[in-house]
Structure formats: C-alpha cells, structure tokens
C-alpha positions as CSV (number, residue, x, y, z in Angstrom):
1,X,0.0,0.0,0.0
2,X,2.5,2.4,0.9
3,X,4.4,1.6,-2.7
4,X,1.1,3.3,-4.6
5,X,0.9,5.9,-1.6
6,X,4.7,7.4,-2.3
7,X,3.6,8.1,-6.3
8,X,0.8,10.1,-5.7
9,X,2.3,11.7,-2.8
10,X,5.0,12.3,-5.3
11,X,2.5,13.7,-7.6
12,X,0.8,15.7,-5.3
13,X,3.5,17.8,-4.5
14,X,4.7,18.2,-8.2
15,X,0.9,19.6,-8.8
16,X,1.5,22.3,-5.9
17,X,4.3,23.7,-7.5
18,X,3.5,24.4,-11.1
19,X,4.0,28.0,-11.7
20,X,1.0,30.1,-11.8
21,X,0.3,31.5,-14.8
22,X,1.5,35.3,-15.6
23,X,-0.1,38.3,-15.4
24,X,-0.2,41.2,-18.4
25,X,0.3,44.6,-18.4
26,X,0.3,46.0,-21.9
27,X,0.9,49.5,-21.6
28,X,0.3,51.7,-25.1
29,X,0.8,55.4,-25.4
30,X,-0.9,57.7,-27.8
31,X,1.4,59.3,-30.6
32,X,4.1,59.1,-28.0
33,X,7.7,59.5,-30.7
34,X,10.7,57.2,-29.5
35,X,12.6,60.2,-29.0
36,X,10.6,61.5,-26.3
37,X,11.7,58.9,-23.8
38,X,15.2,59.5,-21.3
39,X,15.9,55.6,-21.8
40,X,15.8,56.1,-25.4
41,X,17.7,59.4,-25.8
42,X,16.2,62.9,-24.6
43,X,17.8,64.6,-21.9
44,X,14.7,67.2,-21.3
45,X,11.4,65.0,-20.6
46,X,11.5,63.6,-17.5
47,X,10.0,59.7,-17.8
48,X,12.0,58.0,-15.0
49,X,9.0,55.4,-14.7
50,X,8.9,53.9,-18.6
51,X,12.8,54.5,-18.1
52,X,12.9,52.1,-15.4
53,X,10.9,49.5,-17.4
54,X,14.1,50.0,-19.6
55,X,16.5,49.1,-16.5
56,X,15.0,46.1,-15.1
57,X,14.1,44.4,-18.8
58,X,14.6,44.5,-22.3
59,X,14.2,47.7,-24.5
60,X,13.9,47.2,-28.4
61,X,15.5,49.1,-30.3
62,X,14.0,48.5,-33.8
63,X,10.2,47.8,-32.6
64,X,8.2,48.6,-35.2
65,X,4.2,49.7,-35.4
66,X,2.0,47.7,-38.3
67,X,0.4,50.6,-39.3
68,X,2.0,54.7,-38.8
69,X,-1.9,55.8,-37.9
70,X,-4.4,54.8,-34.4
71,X,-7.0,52.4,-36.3
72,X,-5.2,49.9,-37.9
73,X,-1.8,50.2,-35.7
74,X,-4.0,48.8,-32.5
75,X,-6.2,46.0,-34.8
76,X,-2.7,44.4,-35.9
77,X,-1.3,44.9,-31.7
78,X,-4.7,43.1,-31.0
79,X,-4.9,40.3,-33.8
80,X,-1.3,40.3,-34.1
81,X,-2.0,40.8,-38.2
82,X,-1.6,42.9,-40.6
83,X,-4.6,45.6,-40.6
84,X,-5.8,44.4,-44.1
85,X,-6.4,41.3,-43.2
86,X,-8.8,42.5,-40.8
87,X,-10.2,45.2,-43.4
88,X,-9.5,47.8,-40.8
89,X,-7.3,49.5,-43.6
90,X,-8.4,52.6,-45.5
91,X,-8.3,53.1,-49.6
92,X,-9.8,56.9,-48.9
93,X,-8.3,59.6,-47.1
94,X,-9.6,59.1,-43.6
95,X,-7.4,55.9,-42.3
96,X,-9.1,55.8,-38.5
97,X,-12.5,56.4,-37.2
98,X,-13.7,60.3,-36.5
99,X,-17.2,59.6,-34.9
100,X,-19.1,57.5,-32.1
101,X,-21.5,56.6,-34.4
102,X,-19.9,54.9,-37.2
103,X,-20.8,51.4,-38.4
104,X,-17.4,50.0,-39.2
105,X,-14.8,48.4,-36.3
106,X,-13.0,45.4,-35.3
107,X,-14.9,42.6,-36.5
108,X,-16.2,40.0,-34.5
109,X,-14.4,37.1,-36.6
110,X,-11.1,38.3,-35.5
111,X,-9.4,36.7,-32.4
112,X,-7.7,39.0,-29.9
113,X,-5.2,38.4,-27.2
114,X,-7.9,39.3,-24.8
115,X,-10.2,36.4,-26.2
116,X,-7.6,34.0,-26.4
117,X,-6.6,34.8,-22.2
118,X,-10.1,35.0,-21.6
119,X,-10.8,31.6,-22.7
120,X,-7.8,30.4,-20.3
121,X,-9.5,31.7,-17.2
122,X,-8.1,35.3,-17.1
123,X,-9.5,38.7,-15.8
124,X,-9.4,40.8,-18.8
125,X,-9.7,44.5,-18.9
126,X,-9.2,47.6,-21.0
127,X,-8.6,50.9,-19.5
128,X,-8.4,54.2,-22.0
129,X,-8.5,54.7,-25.4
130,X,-10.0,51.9,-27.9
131,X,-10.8,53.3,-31.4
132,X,-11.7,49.9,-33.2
133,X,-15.4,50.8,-33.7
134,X,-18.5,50.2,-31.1
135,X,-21.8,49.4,-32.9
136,X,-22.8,47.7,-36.4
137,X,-26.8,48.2,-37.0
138,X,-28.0,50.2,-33.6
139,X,-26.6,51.8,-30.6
140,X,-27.3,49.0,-28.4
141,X,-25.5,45.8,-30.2
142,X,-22.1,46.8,-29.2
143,X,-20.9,44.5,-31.7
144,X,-16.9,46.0,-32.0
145,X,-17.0,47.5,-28.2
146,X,-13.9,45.7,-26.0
147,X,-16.9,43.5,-24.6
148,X,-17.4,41.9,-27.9
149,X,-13.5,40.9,-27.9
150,X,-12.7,39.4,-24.7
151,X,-12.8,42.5,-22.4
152,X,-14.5,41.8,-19.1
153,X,-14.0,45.3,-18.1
154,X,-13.5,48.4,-20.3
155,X,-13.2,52.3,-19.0
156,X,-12.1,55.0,-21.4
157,X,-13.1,56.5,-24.7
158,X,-14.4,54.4,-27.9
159,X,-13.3,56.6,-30.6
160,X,-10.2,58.9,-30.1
161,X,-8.9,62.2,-28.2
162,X,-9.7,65.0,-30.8
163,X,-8.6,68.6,-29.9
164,X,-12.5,69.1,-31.0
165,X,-13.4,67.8,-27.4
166,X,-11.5,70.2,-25.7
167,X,-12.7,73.7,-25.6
168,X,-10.6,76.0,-27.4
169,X,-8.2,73.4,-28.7
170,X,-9.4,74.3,-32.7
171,X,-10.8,71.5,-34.8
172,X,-9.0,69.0,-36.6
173,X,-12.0,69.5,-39.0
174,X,-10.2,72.9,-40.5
175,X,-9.2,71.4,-44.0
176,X,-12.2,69.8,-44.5
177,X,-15.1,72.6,-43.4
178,X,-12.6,74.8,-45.9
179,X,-13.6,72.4,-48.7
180,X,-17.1,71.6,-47.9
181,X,-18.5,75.0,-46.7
182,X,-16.4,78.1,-46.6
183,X,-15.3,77.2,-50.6
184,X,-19.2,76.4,-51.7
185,X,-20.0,79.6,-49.7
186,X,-17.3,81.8,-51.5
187,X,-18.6,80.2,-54.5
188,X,-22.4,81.3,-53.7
189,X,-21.0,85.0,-52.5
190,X,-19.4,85.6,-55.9
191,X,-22.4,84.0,-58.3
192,X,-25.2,86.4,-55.7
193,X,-23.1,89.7,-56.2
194,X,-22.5,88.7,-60.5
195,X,-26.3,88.4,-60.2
196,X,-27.0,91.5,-58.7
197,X,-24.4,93.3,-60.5
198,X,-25.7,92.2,-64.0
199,X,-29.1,93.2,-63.0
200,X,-28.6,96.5,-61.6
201,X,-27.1,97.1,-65.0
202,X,-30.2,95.8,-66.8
203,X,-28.1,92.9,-69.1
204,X,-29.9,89.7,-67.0
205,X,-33.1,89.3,-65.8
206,X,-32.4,87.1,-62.7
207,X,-36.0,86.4,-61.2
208,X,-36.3,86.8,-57.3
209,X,-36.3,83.4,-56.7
210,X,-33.3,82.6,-57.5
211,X,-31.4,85.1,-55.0
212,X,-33.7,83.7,-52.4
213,X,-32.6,80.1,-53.2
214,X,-29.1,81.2,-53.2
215,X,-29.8,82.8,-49.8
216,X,-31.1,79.7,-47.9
217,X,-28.0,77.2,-49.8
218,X,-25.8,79.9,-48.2
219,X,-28.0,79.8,-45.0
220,X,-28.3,75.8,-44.8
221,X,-24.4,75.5,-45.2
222,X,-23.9,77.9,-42.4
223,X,-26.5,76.4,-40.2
224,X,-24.8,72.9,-40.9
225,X,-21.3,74.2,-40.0
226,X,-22.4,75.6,-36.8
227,X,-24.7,72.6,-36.0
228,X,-21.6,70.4,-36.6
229,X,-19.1,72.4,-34.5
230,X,-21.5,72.9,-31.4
231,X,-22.8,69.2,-31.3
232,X,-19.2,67.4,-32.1
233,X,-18.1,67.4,-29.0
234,X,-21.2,66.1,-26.9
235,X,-21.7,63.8,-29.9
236,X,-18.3,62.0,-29.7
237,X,-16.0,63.1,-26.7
238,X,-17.8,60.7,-23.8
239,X,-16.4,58.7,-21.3
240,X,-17.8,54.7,-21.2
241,X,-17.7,52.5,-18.0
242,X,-18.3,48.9,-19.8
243,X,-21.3,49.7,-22.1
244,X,-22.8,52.9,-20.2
245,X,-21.8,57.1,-20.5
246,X,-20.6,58.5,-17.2
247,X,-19.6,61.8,-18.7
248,X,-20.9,63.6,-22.1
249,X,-18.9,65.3,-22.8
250,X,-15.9,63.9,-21.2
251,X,-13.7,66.4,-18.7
252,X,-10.1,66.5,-18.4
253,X,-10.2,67.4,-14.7
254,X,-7.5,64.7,-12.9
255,X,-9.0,62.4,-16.2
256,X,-5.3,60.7,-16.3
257,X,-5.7,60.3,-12.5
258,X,-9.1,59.0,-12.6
259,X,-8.2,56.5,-15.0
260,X,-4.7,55.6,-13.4
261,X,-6.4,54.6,-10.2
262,X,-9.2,52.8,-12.1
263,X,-6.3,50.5,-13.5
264,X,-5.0,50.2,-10.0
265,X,-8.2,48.4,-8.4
266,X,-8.6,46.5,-11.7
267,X,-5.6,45.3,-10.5
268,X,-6.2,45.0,-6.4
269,X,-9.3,43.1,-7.5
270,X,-7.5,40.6,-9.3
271,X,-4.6,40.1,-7.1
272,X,-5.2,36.4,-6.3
273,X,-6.3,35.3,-9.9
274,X,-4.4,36.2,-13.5
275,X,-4.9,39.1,-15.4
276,X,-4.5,40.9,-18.6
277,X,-4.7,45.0,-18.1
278,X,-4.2,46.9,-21.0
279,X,-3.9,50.3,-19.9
280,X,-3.9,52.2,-23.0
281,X,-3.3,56.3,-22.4
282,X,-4.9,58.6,-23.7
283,X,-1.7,61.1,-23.0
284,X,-0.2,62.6,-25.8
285,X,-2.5,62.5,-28.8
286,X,-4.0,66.1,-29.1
287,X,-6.1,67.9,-27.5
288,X,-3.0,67.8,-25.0
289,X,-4.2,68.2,-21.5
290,X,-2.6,67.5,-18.1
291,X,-3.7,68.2,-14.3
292,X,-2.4,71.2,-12.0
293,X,0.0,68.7,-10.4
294,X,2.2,68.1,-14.2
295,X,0.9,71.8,-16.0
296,X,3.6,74.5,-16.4
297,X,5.6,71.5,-15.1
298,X,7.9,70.3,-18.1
299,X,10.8,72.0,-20.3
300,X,8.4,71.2,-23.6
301,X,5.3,73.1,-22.8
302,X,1.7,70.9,-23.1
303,X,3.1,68.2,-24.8
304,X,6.0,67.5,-22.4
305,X,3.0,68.0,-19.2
306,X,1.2,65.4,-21.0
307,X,4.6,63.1,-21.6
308,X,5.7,63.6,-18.0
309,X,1.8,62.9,-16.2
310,X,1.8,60.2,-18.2
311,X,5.1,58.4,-17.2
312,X,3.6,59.0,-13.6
313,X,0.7,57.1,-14.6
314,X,2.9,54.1,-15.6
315,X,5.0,54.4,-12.3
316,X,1.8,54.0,-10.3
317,X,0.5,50.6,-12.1
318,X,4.2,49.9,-11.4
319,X,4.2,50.5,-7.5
320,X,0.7,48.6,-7.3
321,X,2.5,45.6,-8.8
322,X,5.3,45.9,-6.2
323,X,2.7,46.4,-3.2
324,X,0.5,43.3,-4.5
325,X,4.0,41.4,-4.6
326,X,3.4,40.9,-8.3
327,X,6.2,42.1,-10.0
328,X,8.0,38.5,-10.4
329,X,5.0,37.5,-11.7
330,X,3.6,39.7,-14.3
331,X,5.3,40.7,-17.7
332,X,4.6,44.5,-18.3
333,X,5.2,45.7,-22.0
334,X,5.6,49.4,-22.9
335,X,5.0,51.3,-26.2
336,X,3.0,53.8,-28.6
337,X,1.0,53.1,-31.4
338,X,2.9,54.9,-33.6
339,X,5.3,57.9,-33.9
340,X,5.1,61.3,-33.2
341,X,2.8,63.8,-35.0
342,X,5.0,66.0,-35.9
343,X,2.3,67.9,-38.3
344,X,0.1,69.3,-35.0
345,X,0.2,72.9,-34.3
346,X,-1.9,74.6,-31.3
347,X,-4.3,77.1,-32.3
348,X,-1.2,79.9,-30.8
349,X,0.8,78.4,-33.3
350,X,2.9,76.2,-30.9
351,X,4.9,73.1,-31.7
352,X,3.7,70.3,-29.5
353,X,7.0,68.8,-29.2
354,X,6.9,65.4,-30.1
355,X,10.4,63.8,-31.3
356,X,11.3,60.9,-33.4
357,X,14.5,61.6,-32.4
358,X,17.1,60.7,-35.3
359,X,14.1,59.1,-37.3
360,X,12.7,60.8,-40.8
361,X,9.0,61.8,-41.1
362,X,6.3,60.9,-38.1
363,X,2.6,59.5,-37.6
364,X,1.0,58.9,-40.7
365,X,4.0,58.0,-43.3
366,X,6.5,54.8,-43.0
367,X,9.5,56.6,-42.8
368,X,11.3,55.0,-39.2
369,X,9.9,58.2,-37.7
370,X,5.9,57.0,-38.2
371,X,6.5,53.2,-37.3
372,X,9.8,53.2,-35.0
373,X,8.2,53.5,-31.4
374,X,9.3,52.5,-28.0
375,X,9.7,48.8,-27.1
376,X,10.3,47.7,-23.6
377,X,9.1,44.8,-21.9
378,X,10.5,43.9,-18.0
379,X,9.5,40.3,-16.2
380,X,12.7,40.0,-13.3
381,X,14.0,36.6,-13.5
382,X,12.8,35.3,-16.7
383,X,13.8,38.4,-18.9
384,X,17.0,39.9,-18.9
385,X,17.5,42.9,-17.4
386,X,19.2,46.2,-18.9
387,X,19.6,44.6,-22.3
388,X,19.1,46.1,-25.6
389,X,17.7,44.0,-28.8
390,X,18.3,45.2,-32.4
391,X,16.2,43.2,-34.3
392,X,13.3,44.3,-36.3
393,X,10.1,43.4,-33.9
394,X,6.6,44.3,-34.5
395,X,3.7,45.1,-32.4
396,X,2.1,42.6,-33.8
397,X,4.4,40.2,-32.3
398,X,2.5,40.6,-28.3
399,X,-0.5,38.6,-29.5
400,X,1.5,35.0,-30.4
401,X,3.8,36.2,-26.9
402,X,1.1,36.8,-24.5
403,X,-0.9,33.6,-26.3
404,X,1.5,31.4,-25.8
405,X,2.5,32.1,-22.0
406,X,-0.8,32.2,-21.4
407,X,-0.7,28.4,-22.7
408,X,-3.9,29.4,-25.1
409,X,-3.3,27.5,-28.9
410,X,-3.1,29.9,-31.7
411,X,-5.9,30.1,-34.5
412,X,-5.6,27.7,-36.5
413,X,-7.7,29.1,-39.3
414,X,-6.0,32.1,-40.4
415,X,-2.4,33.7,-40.6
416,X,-0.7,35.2,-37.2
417,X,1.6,37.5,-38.7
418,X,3.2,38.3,-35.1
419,X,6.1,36.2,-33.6
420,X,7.2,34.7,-30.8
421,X,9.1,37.4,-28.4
422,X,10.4,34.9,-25.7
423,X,13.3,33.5,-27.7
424,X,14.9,36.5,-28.2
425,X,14.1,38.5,-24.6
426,X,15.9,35.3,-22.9
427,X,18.5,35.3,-25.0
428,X,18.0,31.9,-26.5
429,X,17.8,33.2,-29.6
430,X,20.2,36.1,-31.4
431,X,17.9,36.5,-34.2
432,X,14.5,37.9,-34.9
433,X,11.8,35.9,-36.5
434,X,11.3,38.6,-39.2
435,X,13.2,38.2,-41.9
436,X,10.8,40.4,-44.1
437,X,8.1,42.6,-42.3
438,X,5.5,45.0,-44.9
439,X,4.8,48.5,-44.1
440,X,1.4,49.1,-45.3
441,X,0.1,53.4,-45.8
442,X,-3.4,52.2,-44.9
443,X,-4.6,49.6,-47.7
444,X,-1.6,50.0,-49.8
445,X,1.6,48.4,-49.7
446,X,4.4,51.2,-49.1
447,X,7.8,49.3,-48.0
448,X,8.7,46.2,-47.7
449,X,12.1,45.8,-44.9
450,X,14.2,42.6,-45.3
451,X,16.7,41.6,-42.7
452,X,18.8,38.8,-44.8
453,X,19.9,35.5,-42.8
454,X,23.7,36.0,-41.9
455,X,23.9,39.3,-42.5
456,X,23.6,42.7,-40.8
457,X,22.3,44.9,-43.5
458,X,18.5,45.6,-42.6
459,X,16.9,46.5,-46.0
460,X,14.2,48.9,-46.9
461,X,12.4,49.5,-50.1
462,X,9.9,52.4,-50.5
463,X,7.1,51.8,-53.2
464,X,6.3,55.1,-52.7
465,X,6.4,58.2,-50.4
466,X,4.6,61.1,-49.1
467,X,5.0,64.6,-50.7
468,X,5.9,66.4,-47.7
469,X,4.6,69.9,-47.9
470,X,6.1,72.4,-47.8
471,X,9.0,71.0,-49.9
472,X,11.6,70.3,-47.3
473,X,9.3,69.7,-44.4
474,X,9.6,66.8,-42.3
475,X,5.8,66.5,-42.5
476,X,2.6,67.2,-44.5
477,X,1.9,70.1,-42.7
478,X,-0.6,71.3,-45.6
479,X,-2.9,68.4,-45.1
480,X,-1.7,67.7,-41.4
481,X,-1.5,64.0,-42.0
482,X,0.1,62.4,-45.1
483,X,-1.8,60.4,-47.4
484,X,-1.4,57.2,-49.3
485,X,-2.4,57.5,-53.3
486,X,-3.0,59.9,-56.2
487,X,-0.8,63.2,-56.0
488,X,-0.1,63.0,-52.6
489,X,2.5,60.5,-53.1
490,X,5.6,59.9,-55.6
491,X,6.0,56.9,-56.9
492,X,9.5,55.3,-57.3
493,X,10.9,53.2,-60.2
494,X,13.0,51.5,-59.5
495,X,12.2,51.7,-55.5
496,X,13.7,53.7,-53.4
497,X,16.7,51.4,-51.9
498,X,18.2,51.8,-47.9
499,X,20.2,49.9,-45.3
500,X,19.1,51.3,-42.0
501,X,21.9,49.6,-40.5
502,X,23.9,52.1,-41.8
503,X,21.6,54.5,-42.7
504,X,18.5,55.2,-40.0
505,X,18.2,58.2,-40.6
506,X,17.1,57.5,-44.5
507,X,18.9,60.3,-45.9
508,X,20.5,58.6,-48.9
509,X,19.0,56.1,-50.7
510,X,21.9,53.3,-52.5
511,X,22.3,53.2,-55.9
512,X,23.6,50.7,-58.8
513,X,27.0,52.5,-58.0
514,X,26.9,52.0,-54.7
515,X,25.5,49.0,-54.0
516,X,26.7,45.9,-56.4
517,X,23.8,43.5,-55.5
518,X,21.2,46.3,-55.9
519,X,19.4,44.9,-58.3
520,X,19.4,41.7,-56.8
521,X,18.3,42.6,-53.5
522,X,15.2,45.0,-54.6
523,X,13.9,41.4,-56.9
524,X,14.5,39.3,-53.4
525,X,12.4,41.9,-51.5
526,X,9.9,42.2,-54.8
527,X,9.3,39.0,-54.8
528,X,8.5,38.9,-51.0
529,X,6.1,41.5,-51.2
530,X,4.5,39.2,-54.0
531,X,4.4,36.3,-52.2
532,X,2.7,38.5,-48.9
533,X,0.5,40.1,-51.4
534,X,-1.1,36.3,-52.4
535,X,-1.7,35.5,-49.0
536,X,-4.3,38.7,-48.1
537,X,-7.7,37.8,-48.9
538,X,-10.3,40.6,-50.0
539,X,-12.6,41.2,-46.6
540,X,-15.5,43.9,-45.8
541,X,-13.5,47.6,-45.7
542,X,-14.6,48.8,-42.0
543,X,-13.2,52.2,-43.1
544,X,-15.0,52.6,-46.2
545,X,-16.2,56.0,-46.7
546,X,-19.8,54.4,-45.8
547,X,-18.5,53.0,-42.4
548,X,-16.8,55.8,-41.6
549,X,-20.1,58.5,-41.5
550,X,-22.0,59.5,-38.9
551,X,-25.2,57.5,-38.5
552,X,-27.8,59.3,-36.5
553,X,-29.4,55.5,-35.2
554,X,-25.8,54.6,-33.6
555,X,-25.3,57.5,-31.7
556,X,-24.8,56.7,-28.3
557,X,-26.8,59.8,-25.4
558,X,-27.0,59.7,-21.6
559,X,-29.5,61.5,-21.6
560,X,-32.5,60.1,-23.6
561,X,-34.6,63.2,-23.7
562,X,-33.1,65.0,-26.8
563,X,-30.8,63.2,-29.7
564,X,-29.1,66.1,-29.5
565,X,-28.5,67.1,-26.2
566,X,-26.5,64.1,-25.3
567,X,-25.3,66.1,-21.6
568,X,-24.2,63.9,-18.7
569,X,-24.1,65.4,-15.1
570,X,-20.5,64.7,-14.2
571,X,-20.2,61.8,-11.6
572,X,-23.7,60.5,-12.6
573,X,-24.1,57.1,-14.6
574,X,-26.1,57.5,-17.1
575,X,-27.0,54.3,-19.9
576,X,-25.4,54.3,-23.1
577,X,-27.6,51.3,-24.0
578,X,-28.6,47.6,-23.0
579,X,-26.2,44.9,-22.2
C-alpha cells in the first residue's frame, strides 16, 4: 500500500508547484515619438517610470508599429495581423474612425489576445483609449465595443482624443469645413453679387427666386457648420464605463488620475487570480491636456506636461504591482501606437514637441519616424535585465507572446503574422523571426524591410512616399496628415533602396554605383512583397467612406430626452444602452 501511496504523494507535491500563470500589463501610449523617452535618448522630458521598465528588462530598439496611424496600428497589436487582413485599412483619405457613431470596427471574426486569455480563465480589462469601432446596426449591439473581444471590463473612450473635445483646442476639421463650406459659400458670394451686379445694369433678368434660393444654400451650409461644431463634441468626446456614458462630454479634470487609479483596483481586484490589463493612455494625442500637479511643469510646454503625467501614470500601475508582490509574476510591456505627430500645431501656433529623435518623417508616413516607437518589456528573472535588442520586432508580435504564456493554442484558421518574443528576450535566440516585415500606408503596400539570414544589412524598399509639404518639411503640414495615393505620393521606379543599419536616418538612398547587389536585392524583396500580397484575402473595408459616416441611429446619449442634447451630469451614470 505504501508503494502506490509514495507516487501520488509524489505527484501531489509536483501539482503544488506548477507555476502560476502570468499576469499582463500592456501599456500603449498615444502618438508618443521614440525620442521622447530619457531611456531612449532625450535629456529634457522627465520619464523616470517607462525608463525604469528600460533598466530592469529588455528595450527594443527596432520595434516597429503595423500601421503609422491609431486604427489599424492597434487591430494588428490586437490580432497580431496585418490591418488588411482585418479590413481595418483605409483606400480613402480618412485611415481611423472620427465619430461615435460609425458602423465600421473590429470585426467579431477576429481573435484577440484578450479572447484567447479570456478563454484560459483570465480577468481581462481595457482601460483608456480603444478606437476599433462600437456598434454595427444600432446603438445597443455593441458589436466592435472591448466587450465583444474578450474585455471583461473596459473604461475609457471608444473613438479617439480630438482637440475638438476640448474647448478651445481648434478642430482638426479645418481642412475639410474649408472644402465643404467656406469654398461652396465663396462660390455662392461671388455667383449672388454677378447676379445682382448684372441686373442692376439691366443685361440679366435674374427672377427673385433665385437670389432667395441662393440665400437659404448659403444659410443651410452655415447652419450645418455651426450645428456640426457645437454638437461634435457632446456627440463623440464621452467617457464609457463597460457599455454605459458616465460623462458627455468627457472632462479633463485629474481624467489621467481617474483613469490611473481605475487601473489600479482593476488590479487589487484581481490580485489572487491572473490578469490581462491593458492600460492604453490617452496622454499625448491632441487635444494635450494635463492636471495642476504636471501643468507648467515640463521644459516642452503641453506636450511634455502630458509626456511627464503620463510616465507618472505608468509608475503608479508599477508601485501597485510591487505592493500586491506581483512584480516576479507579471510581464509589463511598454510602447506607442505609432510615432510622433509632428504635423500638430496649437491654435497659438505652438509646436507640440513630439520627437522621433534621429528618425525621418512621423505618424502617418512609413519613414522609421511614423513606425519606429518605443519597445520595452520587464519580467525579473525570466527576462533579462538592462539589455538592448536590435532586431526588427513588430507590435504585432504581443498577440502570439502573450498567447502562448498564457498556454492558449493559436488560431488555426488564419495567418498570425506576429512572432514569438520569448526566444529573443531570454537570449536563446540572437535573431528575430522577421526576416521580411510589410509596411502598409493604410490599404496600400508602401515598404517592404528585409533583414537577410547571416547578414547585418536591414533593407528597406519604398514603393512610394509622401509629398511632404512644404517642400523640405519633415511632414505634411498642408494636409496635417500624409496620405497614401493619387498626387499625394511619388512613386518610385525602380524603389527607393536603404540599409538602416547604416543609414537610420534614411537620408541617402543606394544606388547601382553603390551598391553591387542592388538589383538583386530589390527582386529578393519584390518577390517577397509578392508572395505576402497572395496571401491577403479581399474582406468587408470597416473604413470605407460608408462605415466611416456618422449615423444618426448609432449615436450613443446619456441623456434620452433630446438626440441632440447628449449632456451627462459629471459623476452621474447615465446608460449608453442595453447589455
């Protein structure tokens, strides 16, 4: 008896000590550049927190964004795919989503990290910014809010932080209203005063009915304009708690605070079971905001308030960790969804600030500037500390990570495009995964990189880029994003040719007469892109011009009494729609 007794005991006690499984803490800034961090370079911001993440782990130094714009860069981080395979890539101008109320998103065929962790028994939770979409056919089906992909928990904003929700900030609207309405009104000015001019001099007989038609066009568009810029920001700048509005319109006051401490009991009240906490800031996509405790506070104006008040945010999901005697247990991964915008102006005509540090171009473009963003991930005793990786890595590359310690199996039934992190952040492995990773400009294919077995050259070939404007610029400050076809672009034949090992900052492409396997390397990477190309499969566009507008039976109101009103009491629930 005691012979089968000793096994089982033996088993027993091999049962107790299987590891628990490991929590997540994704972290994801807003437009945050790579050179705004102390552990990556600048010696002016003060981000001692994120800088610490870079001291007790592993910071990336070629970590790379799927996509240089919000929508798509945060489906691939999710799906841990390309954005086209997901349809959440653009073919018009608009690349992310603008209002509450649009019908395109996420869609609910695509498998997230969160889903995946979900299914293994985690607490899941998403705390900031989302932009993936919220509803399909009415305001109550939530069918692309976090709670349709894997989310237990979500607190934050569904669409994006617009300077439009922040009183006085300007509207990123400018460009367009200049087309739409003050251009057909100048239009209607001129043809009303030929009118009246030719028949004050008796050549036209222009009947009264016409001036009066002119009148109310003139009067419609005007009325439209100012509808549009008094109801925006009620309309679309509101704060969700799971599926219901606790403030319309949203207020800054302490808002990073507020959500900060929300993250923190997220993760008090999952101390004893495993977790996945994306904490996704809000801090430092425009409008820029920042409490009286960080305002006034940095060398860099609003922009470096909002940098610094959000490192303090990271240091205080950081010290929660530590208190909860998590941090041995938890893998905590910190970057930005893309890079810097360098386009955005205030309405005083300040700079915000953002740097890209040594990197060409910014958010919006796939020069390193738009897709080269900040890469650290810290889990003491399993990853090395105080290490720097450069190999090309991806965003996308969390999903497969976070699946696999999380012991959930992989879809089978569609291509991962992510990779494996573990191998290289424990040093088991010198090499990345990637030997060729596609930079798309929202649905089109705009670089292919290539980093060749045995070699260190890391190759880049650019389809085609942006027309900065002005000429010279480091951005496209006349359209204040870049765009991805037609004359916005040059296109290059053959491609445009670099190796950012030698070359990061992409200032001089090689050339048949400087490079003797030029040709030969642009027809590998050609033939790559071709072989990539085969595998994406035509899906529904979410950002097609008909997703993307507002549709007044997917607007979401606290208050029910007026469609319009959409006013919240601050610090009163109010219901954004059934569960």
């Amino acid at each position: 008896m005691k012979s089968l007794l000793l096994p089982l005991l033996f088993l027993c006690a091999a049962q107790s000590q299987v590891p628990p499984k490991p929590n997540f803490v994704l972290i994801m800034a807003d437009d945050l550049g790579i050179g705004d961090l102390g552990c990556y370079g600048n010696k002016t911001l003060r981000t001692p927190n994120v800088d610490r993440l870079a001291k007790e782990g592993v910071k990336l130094t070629q970590h790379l964004a799927a996509s240089p714009l919000c929508t798509p860069s945060r489906a691939a981080f999710m799906t841990g795919r390309y954005p086209i395979r997901s349809g959440m890539a653009s073919q018009t101008r608009v690349g992310v989503f603008l209002f509450s109320a649009s019908s395109g998103g996420l869609p609910g065929s695509e498998v997230t990290f969160a889903k995946l962790l979900k299914s293994q028994g985690y607490a899941t939770a998403l705390i900031g910014k989302w932009h993936l979409g919220t509803h399909c056919h009415n305001n109550s089906d939530f069918c692309h809010h976090p709670s349709s992909h894997g989310f237990d928990y979500f607190h934050g904003i569904p669409v994006t932080n617009l300077r439009d929700c922040k009183p006085g900030q300007g509207s990123v609207f400018t460009s367009a209203i200049r087309n739409l309405v003050f251009v057909p009104l100048q239009v209607i000015a001129l043809t009303l005063l030929t009118l009246a001019a030719l028949r004050w001099l008796g050549l036209l007989r222009v009947p009264g009915l016409v001036f009066a038609c002119l009148l109310l066009l003139a009067a419609a568009l005007l009325g439209a304009l100012l509808c549009f810029l008094h109801y925006f920001r009620p309309l679309n700048c509101f704060l969700l708690r799971d599926r219901d509005i606790t403030q319309q319109p949203l207020s800054y006051d302490n808002l990073t605070q507020r959500l900060t401490e929300d993250a923190a009991q997220f993760i008090r009240r999952n101390a004893d079971t495993p977790f996945l906490l994306m904490f996704s800031s809000l801090q430092v996509h425009t409008a820029l905001f920042s409490s009286t405790d960080f305002a006034g506070k940095s060398k860099h104006g609003l922009y470096g308030d909002a940098a610094e008040e959000m490192d303090w945010g990271v240091g205080q999901i950081l010290n929660v960790l530590e208190e909860l005697r998590l941090t041995n247990n938890t893998l905590v991964y910190f970057t930005s969804d893309q890079g810097a915008h360098v386009e955005e102006v205030s309405t005083k005509g300040e700079v915000h600030g953002g740097s890209n540090g040594i990197y060409k171009g910014g958010k919006g473009n796939n020069w390193e500037g738009g897709i080269r963003v900040p890469g650290l991930l810290r889990w003491p005793g399993l990853i090395q500390a105080g290490v720097e990786i450069d190999e090309p890595t991806s965003n996308m590359d969390i999903f497969p990570t976070v699946a696999k310690l999380a012991g959930a199996a992989l879809p089978e039934d569609r291509i991962i495009d992510g990779r494996d992190l573990m191998p290289l952040l424990e040093g088991k492995s010198q090499r990345s995964e990637h030997e060729f990773l596609f930079h798309y400009c929202n649905y089109f294919l705009n670089a292919v990189r290539w980093h060749p077995p045995n070699s260190s050259s890391i190759w880049k070939a650019f389809f085609f880029t942006p027309n900065f404007t002005p000429e010279g610029a480091n951005g496209c400050f006349f359209t204040h994003v870049c765009f991805c076809f037609g004359h916005f672009v040059t296109r290059h034949h053959p491609p445009l040719l670099f190796d950012l090992s030698k070359d990061p900052r992409e200032t001089t492409p090689v050339t048949p007469d400087t490079e003797p396997r030029f040709w030969d390397i642009l027809d590998t990477m050609q033939q790559a892109a071709d072989r990539h190309t085969h595998t994406v499969q035509e899906v529904p566009n979410q950002l097609s011009s008909q997703n993307l507008l507002w549709k007044p039976r997917l607007q979401m109101c606290c208050s029910s009494s007026s469609a319009l009103s959409c006013q919240c009491p601050q610090g009163k629930q109010g219901r954004g729609g059934s569960r």
